[in-house]
C-alpha positions as CSV (number, residue, x, y, z in Angstrom):
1,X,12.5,48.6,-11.8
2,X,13.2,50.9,-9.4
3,X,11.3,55.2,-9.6
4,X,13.8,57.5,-8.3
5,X,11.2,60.5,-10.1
6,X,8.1,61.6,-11.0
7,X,6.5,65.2,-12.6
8,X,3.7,65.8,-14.7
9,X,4.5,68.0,-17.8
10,X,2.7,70.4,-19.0
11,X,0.4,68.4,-21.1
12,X,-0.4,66.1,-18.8
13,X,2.1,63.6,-19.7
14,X,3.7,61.6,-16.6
15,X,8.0,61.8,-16.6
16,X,9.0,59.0,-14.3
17,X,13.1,58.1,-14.3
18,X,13.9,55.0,-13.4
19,X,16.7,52.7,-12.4
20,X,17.2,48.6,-13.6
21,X,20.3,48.0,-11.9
22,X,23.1,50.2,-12.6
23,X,21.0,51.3,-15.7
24,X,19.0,54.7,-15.5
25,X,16.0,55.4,-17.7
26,X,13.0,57.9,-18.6
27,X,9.4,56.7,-19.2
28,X,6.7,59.1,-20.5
29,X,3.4,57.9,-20.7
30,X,0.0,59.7,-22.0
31,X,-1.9,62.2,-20.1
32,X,-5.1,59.4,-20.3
33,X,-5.4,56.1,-22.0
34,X,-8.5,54.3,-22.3
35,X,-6.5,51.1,-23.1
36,X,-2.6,50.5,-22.5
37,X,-0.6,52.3,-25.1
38,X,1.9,51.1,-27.6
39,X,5.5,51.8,-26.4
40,X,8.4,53.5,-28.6
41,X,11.7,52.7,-27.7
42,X,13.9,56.3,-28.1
43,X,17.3,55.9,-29.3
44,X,19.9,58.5,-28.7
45,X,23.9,58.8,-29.3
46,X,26.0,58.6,-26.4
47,X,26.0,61.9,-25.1
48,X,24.5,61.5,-21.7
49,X,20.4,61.4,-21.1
50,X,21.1,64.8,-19.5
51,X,22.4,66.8,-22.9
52,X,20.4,64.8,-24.6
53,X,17.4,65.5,-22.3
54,X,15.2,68.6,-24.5
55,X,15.7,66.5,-27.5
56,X,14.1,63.4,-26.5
57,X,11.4,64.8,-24.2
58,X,10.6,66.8,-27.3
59,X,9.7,63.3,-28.9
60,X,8.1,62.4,-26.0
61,X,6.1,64.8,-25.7
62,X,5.0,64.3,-29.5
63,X,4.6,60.5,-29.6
64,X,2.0,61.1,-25.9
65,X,0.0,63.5,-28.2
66,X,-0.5,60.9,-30.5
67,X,-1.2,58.0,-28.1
68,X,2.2,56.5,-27.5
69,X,4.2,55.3,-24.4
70,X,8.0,56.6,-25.0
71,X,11.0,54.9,-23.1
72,X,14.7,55.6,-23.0
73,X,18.0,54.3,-21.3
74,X,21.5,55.6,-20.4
75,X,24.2,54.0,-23.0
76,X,27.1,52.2,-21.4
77,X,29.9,54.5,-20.1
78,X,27.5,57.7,-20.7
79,X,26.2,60.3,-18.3
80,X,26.7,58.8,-14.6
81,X,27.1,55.0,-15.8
82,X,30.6,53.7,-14.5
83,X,33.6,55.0,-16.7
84,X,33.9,52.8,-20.2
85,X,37.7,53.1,-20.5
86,X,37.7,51.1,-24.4
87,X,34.9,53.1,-25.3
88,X,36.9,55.9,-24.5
89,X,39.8,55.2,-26.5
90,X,38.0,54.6,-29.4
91,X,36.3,58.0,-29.1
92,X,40.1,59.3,-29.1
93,X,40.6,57.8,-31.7
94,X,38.0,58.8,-34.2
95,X,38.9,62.2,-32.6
96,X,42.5,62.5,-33.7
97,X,41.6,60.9,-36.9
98,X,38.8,63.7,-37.9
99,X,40.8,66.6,-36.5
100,X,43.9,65.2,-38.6
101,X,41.5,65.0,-41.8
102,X,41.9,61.7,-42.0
103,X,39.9,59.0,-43.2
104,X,38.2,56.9,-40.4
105,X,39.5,53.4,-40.6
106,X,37.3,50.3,-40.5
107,X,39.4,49.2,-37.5
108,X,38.3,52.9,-35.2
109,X,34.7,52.4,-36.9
110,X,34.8,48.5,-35.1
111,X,36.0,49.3,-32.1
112,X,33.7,52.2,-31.4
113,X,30.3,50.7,-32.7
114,X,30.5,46.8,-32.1
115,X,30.5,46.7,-28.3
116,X,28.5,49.9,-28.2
117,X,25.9,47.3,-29.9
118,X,26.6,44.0,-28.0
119,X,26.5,45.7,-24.6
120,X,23.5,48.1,-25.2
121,X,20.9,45.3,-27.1
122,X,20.6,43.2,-23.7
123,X,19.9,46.0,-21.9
124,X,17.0,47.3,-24.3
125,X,15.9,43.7,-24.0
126,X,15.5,43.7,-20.4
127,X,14.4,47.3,-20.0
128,X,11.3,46.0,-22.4
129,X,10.5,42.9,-20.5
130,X,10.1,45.2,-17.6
131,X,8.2,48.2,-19.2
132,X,5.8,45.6,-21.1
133,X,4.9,44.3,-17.5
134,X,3.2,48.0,-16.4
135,X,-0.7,47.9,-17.1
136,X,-0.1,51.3,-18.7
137,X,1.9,49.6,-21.2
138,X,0.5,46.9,-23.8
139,X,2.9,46.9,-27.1
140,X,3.2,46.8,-29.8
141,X,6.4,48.1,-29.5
142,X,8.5,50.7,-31.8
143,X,12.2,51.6,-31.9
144,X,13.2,55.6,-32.9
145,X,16.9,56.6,-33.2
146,X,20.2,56.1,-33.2
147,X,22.8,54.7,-32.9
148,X,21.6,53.1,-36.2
149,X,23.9,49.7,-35.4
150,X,22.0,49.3,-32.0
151,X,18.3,50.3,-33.8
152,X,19.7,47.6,-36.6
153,X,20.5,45.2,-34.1
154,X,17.0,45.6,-32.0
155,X,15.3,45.0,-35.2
156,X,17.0,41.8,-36.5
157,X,17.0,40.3,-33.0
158,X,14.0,41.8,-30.8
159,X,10.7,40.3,-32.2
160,X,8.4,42.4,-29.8
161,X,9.4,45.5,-32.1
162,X,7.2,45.7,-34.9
163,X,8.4,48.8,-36.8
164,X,11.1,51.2,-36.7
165,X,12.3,54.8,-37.3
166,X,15.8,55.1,-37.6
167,X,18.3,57.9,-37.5
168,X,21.2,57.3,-40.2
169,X,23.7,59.5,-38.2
170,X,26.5,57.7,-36.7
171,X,29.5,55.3,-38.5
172,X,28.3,51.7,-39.6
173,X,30.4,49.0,-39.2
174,X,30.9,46.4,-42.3
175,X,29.3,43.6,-39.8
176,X,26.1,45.6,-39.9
177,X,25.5,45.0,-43.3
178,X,24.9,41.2,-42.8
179,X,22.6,42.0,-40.2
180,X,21.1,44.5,-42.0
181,X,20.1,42.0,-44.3
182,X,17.9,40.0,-41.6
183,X,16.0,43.0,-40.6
184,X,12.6,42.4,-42.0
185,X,9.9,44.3,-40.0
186,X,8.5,48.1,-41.7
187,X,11.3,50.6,-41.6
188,X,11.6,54.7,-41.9
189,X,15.1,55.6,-42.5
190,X,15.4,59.7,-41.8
191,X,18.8,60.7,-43.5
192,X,19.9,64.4,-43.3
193,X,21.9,64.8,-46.6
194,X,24.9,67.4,-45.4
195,X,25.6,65.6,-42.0
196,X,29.0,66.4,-41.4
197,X,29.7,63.4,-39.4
198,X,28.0,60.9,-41.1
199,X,29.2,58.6,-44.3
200,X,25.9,59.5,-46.6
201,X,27.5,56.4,-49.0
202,X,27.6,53.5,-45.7
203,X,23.7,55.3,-44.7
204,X,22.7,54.3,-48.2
205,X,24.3,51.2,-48.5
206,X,23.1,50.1,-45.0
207,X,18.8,50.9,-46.5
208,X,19.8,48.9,-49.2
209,X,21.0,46.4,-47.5
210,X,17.9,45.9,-45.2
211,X,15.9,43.0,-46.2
212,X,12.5,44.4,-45.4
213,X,9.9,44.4,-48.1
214,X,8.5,47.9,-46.8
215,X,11.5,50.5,-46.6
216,X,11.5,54.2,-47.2
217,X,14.4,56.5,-46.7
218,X,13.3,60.1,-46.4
219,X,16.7,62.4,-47.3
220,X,16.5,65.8,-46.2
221,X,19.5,69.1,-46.9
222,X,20.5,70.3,-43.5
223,X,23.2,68.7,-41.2
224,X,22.9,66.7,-38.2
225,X,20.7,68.4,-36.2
226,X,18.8,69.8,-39.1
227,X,15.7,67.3,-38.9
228,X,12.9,69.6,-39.9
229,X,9.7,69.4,-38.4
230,X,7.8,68.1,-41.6
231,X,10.5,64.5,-41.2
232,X,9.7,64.1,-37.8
233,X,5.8,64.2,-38.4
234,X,6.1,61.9,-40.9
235,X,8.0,59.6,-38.6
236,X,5.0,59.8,-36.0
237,X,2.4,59.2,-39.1
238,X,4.4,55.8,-39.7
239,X,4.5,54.5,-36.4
240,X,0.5,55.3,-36.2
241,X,0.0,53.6,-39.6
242,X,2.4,50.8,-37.7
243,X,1.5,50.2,-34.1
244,X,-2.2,51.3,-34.1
């Protein structure tokens, strides 16, 4: 692991971007811990970390006010990763399919998600082994975000994560649904109702489908970015319940 930055925010909370390889990261860690702090994983879509930047310090900056360590990574083929040329051509894809008003095939939905997934998992994994390894860090470990596939993944594969809040915003695969069915650790499903890209049917299918005894799906109105406050507190209120 490899700093390349470090600020304190206002609060007191300590920004430092990292590298692990050719893989760029944020970690945020609490103004002052008496005892290492439990770490949440923060998902994203594949936007860059640099659009995507005021979002997730925003949950960063909530999760240190409640005692948590927050991590993130750079996706494969996003922000100033090498060029991901497949990945490319399936986001073509699903763009001439929506702007036609066409339906998106299973086939686009495959080819955009599934090595999204395999290639993005190992990379969690090993960001984790190294940010368990900090003193400032002692688990247990959370996962919050999207892409849902990759949170769905984590979950079902990753034992160190004990719980999970995940974003039901992006295009689910069919093969989720069997892996979906392996996931088996506390859940919190945030699902905004009117989200223009998102298959509200597959989102509920996919909660059904997870085979954890303790499950809630919280449904708001609004569209993708319409999360209101109120969902994302009760988010932090299920990781404390979870990882404290």
């Amino acid at each position: 692991m490899r700093l390349t930055s470090e600020q304190r925010l206002d609060e007191g909370v300590l920004e430092r971007e990292f590298s692990l390889g050719e893989v760029p990261g944020i970690l945020w860690t609490p103004a002052s811990a008496s005892v290492p702090a439990p770490l949440i994983l923060l998902g994203h879509p594949p936007l860059g970390l640099r659009k995507m930047y005021p979002r997730l310090v925003d949950r960063a900056r909530h999760s240190a006010a409640a005692g948590f360590a927050t991590a993130t990574i750079e996706l494969p083929g996003s922000g100033d990763r090498p060029r991901w040329p497949a990945a490319e051509q399936a986001r073509a894809a699903l763009r001439r399919a929506m702007e036609a008003g066409e339906p998106v095939s299973a086939e686009i939905i495959d080819a955009l998600i599934l090595p999204l997934v395999d290639k993005t998992v190992p990379e969690w994994q090993a960001a984790l082994d190294t940010l368990l390894s900090l003193p400032e860090i002692g688990g247990p470990v959370g996962y919050s975000g999207g892409v849902i596939s990759i949170g769905t993944r984590l979950a079902a594969v990753e034992p160190r994560i004990s719980a999970a809040v995940l974003f039901a915003g992006s295009f689910v695969p069919r093969a989720m649904f069997e892996e979906a069915r392996q996931v088996t650790i506390p859940l919190h499903v945030l699902l905004q109702w009117d989200d223009e890209g998102n298959d509200r049917q597959a989102a509920l299918d996919l909660f059904d489908a997870f085979g954890s005894r303790e499950k809630t799906l919280h449904a708001n109105m609004g569209g993708h970015t319409g999360v209101p406050q109120f969902a994302g507190d009760a988010a932090g209120q299920f990781f404390t319940r979870h990882l404290k």
